[in-house]
matplotlib code that plots the C-alpha trace (Angstrom):
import matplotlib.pyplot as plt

x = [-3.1, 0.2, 3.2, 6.1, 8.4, 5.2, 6.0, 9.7, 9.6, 7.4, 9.2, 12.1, 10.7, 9.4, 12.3, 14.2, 12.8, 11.6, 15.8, 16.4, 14.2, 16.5, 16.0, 12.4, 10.5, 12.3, 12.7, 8.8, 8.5, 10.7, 9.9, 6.2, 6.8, 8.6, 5.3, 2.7, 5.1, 5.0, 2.0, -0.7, 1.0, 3.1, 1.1, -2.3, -2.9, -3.1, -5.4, -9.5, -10.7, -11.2, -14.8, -15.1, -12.2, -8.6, -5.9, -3.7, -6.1, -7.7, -4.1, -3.6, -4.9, -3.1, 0.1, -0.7, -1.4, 2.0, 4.1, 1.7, 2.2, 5.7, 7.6, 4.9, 6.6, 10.4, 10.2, 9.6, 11.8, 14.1, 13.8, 13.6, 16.1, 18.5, 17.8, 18.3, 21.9, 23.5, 21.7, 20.1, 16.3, 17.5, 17.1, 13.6, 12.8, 14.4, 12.3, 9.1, 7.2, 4.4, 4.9, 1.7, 2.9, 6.3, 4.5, 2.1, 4.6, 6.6, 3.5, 2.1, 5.2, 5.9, 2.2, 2.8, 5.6, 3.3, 0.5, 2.9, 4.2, 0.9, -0.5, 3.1, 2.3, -1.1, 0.4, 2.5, -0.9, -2.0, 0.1, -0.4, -4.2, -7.4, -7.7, -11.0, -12.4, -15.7, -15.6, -13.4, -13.5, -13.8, -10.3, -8.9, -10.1, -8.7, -5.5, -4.5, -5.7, -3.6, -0.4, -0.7, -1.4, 1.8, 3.7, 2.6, 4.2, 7.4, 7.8, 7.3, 10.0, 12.6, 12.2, 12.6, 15.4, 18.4, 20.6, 19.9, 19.0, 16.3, 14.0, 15.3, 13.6, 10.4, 9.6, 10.8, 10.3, 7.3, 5.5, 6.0, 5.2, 1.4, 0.8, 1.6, -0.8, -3.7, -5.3, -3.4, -2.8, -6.3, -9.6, -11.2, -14.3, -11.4, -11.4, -13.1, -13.4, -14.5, -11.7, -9.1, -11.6, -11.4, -7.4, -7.1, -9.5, -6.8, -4.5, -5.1, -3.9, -6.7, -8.9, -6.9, -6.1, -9.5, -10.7, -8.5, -10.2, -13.6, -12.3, -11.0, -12.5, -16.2, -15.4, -15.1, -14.3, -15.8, -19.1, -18.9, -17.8, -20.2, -18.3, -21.6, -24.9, -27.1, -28.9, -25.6, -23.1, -23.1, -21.6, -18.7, -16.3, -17.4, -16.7, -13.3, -12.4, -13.9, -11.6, -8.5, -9.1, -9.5, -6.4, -4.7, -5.5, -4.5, -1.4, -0.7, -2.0, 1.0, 3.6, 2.5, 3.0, 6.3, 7.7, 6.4, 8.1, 11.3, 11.2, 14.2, 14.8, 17.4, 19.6]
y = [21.1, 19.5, 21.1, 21.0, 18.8, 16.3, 16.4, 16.5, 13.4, 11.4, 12.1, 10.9, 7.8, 6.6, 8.1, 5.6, 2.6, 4.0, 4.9, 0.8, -1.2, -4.0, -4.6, -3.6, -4.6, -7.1, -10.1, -10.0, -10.7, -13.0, -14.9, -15.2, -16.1, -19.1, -19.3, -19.2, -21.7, -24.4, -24.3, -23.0, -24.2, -27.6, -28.5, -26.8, -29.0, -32.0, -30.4, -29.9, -27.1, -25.1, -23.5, -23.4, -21.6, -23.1, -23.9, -21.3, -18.6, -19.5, -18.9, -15.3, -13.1, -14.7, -14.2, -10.5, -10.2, -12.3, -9.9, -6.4, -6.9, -7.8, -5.5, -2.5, -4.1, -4.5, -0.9, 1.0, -1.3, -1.0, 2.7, 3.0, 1.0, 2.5, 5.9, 4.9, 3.1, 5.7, 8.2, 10.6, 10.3, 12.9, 15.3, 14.5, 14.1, 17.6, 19.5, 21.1, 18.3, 16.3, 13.2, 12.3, 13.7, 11.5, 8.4, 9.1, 10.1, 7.1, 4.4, 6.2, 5.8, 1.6, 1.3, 3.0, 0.4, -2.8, -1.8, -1.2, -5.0, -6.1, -4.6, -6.2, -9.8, -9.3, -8.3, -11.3, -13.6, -12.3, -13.7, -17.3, -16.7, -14.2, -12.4, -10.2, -7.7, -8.5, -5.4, -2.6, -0.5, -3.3, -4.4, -1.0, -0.3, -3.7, -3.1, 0.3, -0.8, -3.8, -2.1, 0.7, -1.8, -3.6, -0.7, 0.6, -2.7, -2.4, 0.8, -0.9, -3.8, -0.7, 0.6, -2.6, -3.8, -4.1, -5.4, -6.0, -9.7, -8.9, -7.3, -10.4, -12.6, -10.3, -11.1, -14.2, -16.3, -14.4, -12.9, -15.2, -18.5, -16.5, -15.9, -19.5, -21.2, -17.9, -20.0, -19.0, -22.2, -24.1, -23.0, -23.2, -25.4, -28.2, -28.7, -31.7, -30.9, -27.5, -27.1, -26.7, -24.2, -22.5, -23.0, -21.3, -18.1, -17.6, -16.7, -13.3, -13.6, -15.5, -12.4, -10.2, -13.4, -13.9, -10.0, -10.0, -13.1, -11.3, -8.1, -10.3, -13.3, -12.5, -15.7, -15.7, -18.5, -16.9, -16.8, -20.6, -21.5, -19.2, -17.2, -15.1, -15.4, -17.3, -13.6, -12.0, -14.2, -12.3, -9.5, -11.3, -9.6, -6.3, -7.2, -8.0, -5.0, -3.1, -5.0, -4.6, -1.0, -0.6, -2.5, -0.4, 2.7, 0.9, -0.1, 3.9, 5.8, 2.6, 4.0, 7.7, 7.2, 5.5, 8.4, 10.9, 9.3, 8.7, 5.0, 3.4, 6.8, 7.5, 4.8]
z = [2.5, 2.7, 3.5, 1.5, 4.2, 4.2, 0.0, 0.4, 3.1, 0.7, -2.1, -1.2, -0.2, -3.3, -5.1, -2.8, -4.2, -7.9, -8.9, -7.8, -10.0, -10.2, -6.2, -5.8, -8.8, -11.0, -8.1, -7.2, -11.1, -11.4, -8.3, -9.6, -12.9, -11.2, -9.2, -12.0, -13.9, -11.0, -9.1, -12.0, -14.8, -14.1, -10.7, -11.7, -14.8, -12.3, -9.5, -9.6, -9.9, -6.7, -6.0, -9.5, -10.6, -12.8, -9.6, -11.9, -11.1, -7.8, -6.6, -7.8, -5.2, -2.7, -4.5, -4.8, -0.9, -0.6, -3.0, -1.8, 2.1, 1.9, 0.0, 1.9, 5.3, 3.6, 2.3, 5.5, 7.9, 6.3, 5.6, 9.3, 10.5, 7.6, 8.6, 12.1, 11.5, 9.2, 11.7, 9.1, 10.3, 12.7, 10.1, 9.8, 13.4, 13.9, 11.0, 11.6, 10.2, 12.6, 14.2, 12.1, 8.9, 9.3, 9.8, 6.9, 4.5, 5.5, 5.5, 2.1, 0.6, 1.2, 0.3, -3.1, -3.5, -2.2, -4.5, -7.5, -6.6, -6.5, -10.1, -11.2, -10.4, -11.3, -14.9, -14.6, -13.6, -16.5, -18.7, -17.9, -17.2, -17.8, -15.0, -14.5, -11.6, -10.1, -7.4, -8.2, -5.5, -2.8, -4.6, -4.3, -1.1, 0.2, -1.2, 0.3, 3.6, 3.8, 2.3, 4.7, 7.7, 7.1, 6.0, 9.8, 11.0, 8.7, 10.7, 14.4, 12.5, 11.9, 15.3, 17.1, 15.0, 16.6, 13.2, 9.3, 10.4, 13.0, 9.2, 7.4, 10.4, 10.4, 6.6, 5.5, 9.2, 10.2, 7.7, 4.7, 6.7, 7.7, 4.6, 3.1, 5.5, 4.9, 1.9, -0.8, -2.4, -0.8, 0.4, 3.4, 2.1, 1.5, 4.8, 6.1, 10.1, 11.5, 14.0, 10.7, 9.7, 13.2, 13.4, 10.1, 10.6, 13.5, 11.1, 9.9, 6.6, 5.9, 5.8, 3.9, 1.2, 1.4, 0.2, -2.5, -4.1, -3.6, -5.1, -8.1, -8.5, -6.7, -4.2, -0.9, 1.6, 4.3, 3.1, 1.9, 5.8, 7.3, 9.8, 10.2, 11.5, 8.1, 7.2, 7.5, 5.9, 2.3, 4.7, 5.7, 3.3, 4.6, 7.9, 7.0, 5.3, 8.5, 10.9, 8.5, 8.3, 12.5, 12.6, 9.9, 12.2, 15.2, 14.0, 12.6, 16.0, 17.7, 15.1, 16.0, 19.4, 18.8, 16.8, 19.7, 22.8, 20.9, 20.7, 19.1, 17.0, 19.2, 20.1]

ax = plt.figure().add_subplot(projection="3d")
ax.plot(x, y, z, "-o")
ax.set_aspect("equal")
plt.show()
């Protein structure tokens, strides 16, 4: 059951974002309208298909991971830090509420926004091309995990912060750049030596660009590069999922643990 400072806490965090359309949910739009124009429309009519699919659509999921991950991250560093530099998160650190129950109410909260992002340039794909599902609940299940894993590091991002440049750093010089070279706009079985293969499966973006296109599109790079042992590559979306999620509970039981000794909540 939860209790009502659990509902209160989340609440307020989506109420945050929701009353402030104009900053949350309108620029994601816009930006991947621009997108789909450029690189499916104007650029996509001159490239080959890739693994089978129109350039304008191969490209979708990883815009959705792009827009998903980094408005989960923006939305609870910056709650963090905000509540850290106007000083009310002591009100929540001082009510009866769990150290768990802050950090999920907090991480549930920027995931809601990430995944409303995502269904919003997915709407917007839609527009400029069909876009079908080929495994629903992998999608789903893909998507919360990776919105609540970098919602966990948005709140690491807020508590390490030490100014309102330090978040703008952490998205747009960090996690932007990862996601640009995780095979959004190319796939893997481009690649015409193993050791770019290699390089790129460094790159953890890869895996959760990678998911999304099997949830949507029923393709996956890292069954076509092989990753796995030959009776066990069809698995190798499963596999990711299952590393994302141990990393998702990682990266919560970190935030946890942050929240409990006092880190940066303080200062």
């Amino acid at each position: 059951m939860l209790s009502v400072g659990f509902r209160a806490l989340f609440r307020r965090e989506i109420l945050r974002f929701v009353r402030r359309p104009k900053n949350t949910f309108m620029p994601p739009a816009i930006t991947n309208v621009l997108y789909f124009a450029v690189f499916g429309v104007i650029l996509g009519n001159r490239i080959d298909k890739i693994a089978g699919f129109d350039y304008i659509l191969f490209i979708v999921p990883g815009l959705i991971v792009l827009g998903a991950i980094s408005n989960a991250f923006e939305n609870a560093s910056f709650s963090i830090f905000h509540g850290r530099w106007n000083e009310y998160i002591h009100e929540t650190l001082t009510s009866p509420l769990s150290y768990v129950e802050m950090v999920v109410a907090y991480v549930g909260a920027s995931a809601v926004r990430g995944l409303v992002v995502g269904v919003i340039i997915a709407v917007v794909g839609r527009l400029f091309v069909s876009i079908g599902i080929e495994h629903g609940l992998y999608l789903v299940a893909t998507m919360v995990v990776i919105t609540s894993l970098f919602a966990g590091f948005g709140i690491i991002g807020g508590l390490i912060a030490r100014d309102f440049d330090d978040l703008t750093v952490m998205n747009q010089f960090i996690l932007r750049p990862l996601v640009f070279f995780g095979a959004v706009f190319y796939s893997l079985e481009t690649f015409d030596y193993a050791w770019q293969v290699n390089l790129s499966l460094l790159n953890p973006m890869v895996y959760m660009v990678d998911s999304i296109r099997y949830g949507l599109l029923g393709h996956s790079d890292l069954i076509g590069v092989g990753i796995l042992p030959a009776p066990y590559t069809d698995f190798a979306p499963l596999v990711s999922l299952g590393v994302l999620t141990a990393a998702t509970v990682l990266v919560l039981a970190i935030d946890v643990y942050l929240f409990k000794i006092g880190y940066g909540l303080t200062d």
